[in-house]
N, C-alpha and C positions, 0 to 999 in steps of 0.2 A: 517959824511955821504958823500960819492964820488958822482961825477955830475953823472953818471950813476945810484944811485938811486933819485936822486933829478929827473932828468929825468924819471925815473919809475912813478914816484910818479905824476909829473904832467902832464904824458898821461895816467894816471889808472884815476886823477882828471877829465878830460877832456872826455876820454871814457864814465866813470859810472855818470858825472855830466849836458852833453849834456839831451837836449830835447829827449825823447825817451816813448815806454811804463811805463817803471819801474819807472823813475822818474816824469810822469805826475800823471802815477797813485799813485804812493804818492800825491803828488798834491791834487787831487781830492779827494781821499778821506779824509785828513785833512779838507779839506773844505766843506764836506757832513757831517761827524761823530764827529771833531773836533779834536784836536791832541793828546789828551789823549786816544780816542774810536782808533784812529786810529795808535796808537804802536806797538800792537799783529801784526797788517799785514806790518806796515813797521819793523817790526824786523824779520817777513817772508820774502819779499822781500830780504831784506838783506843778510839771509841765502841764501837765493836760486841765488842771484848773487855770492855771495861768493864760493857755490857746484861751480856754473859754471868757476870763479877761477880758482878752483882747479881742477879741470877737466884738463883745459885748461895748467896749469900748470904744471900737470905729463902724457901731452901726449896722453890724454881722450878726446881732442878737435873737433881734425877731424870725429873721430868713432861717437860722438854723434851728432853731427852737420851735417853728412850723407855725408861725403866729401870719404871716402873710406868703404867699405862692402857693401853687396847685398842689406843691408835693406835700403830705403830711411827714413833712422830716421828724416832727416831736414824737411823733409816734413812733417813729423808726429809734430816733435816740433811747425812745422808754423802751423798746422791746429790748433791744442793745444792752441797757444794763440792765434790765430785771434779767436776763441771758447771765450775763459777764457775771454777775451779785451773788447765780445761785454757783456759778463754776467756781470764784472763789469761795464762796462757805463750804463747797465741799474740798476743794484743795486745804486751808484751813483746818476741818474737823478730821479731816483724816491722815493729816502731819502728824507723824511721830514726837513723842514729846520732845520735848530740847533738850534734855540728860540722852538723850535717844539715840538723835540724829547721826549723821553719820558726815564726814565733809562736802559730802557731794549731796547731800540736801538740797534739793531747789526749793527756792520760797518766788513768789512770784517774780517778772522778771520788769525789768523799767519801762518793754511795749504794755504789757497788761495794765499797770498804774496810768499809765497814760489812757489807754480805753475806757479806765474806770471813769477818768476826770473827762475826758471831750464827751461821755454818754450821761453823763452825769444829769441831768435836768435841774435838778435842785439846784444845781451852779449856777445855770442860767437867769432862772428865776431871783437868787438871793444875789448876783452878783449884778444884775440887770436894774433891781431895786437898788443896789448900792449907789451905781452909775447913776440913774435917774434924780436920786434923790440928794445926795454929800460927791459929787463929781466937783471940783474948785473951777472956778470961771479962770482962773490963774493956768491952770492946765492942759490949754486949749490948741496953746504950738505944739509941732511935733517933739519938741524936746521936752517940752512939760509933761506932757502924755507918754515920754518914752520914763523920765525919771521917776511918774509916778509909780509907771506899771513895775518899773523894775523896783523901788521901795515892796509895793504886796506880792511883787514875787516873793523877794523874802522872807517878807510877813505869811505867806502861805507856806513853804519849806517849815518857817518857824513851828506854824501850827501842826502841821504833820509831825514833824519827828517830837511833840510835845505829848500826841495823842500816841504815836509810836513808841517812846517812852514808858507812859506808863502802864502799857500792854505788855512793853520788855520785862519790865520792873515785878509786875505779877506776876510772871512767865519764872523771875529767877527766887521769888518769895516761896512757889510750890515749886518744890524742884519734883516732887514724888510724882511717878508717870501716872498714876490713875489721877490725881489730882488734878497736874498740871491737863491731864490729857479731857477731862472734864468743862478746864474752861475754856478749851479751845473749841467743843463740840460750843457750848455754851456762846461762845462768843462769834462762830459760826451761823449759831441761830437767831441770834439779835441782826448778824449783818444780813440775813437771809431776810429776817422779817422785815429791814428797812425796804424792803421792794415791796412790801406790800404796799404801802400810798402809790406805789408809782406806776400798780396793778390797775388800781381801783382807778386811776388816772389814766393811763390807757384803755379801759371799759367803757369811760364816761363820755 
């Protein structure tokens, strides 16, 4: 593999593995539902970064992201998930602890993770700069562009159940329900507060 994709690879790592919506709320909800409850939405997730991808990848970036055409779709997308962001912190902070739960606990489900990633903006922007800048000139046939996208698929799975992990991992450290039930509210309020950029970004 050429330093141009090794390059690829660790600004798609860096992009999709930063602090962000997608990868908190993996986060949180591992830590609400537990890692196993919580697979269906981080493999939604994953999907719906990946749509944005590929979007991003054959030229669909700017049109959905509202960067050229009459419709301000980026607007639409920001509303969407500052929406979707606050419904899961309150799904989240209001999950019974995981000592708690009962089997028929729902934790989010594989449509919602997918909404979170296609609304996502951040994606577009971090994933749009990826493309632009470490995209390999070797990757230009359809099959190069099919093997690449399907390597960060991957690598984006990867990074979900990494950030899902160790939301799991805390979740089973306090087992005690005022505790655990704390950094759910807690960790609710951090995913809440990431819509704030994307507030002030729809205002501006």
């Amino acid at each position: 593999m050429g330093d141009d994709y090794v390059g690829l690879l660790a600004a798609a790592m860096a992009a999709m593995g930063s602090p962000g919506p997608a990868t908190v709320g993996a986060t949180a909800t591992a830590a609400a539902f537990g890692l196993r409850r919580a697979l269906p939405y981080l493999l939604g997730s994953t999907a719906g970064t990946v749509s944005v991808l590929i979007a991003v990848a054959t030229g669909l970036g700017p049109l959905l992201s509202g960067e050229v055409g009459p419709v301000p779709l980026r607007r639409i997308l920001l509303s969407a998930c500052v929406v979707y962001l606050f419904w899961l912190s309150w799904r989240i902070a209001s999950a019974p602890p995981p000592a708690l739960q009962t089997a028929d606990a729902r934790a989010p489900s594989f449509v919602s993770g997918v909404i979170l990633g296609v609304t996502n903006p951040k994606a577009y922007a971090a994933l749009a700069a990826v493309v632009a800048g470490h995209w390999p000139a070797g990757a230009a046939s359809l099959s190069g562009r099919v093997l690449l996208v399907s390597t960060l698929a991957v690598l984006a799975l990867a990074i979900h159940v990494a950030w899902a992990s160790a939301g799991a991992a805390a979740s089973q450290a306090l087992r005690q329900p005022r505790i655990s039930r704390a950094v759910n509210v807690t960790l609710a309020l951090v995913l809440a507060g990431s819509s704030v950029p994307l507030v002030i970004d729809a205002l501006v």
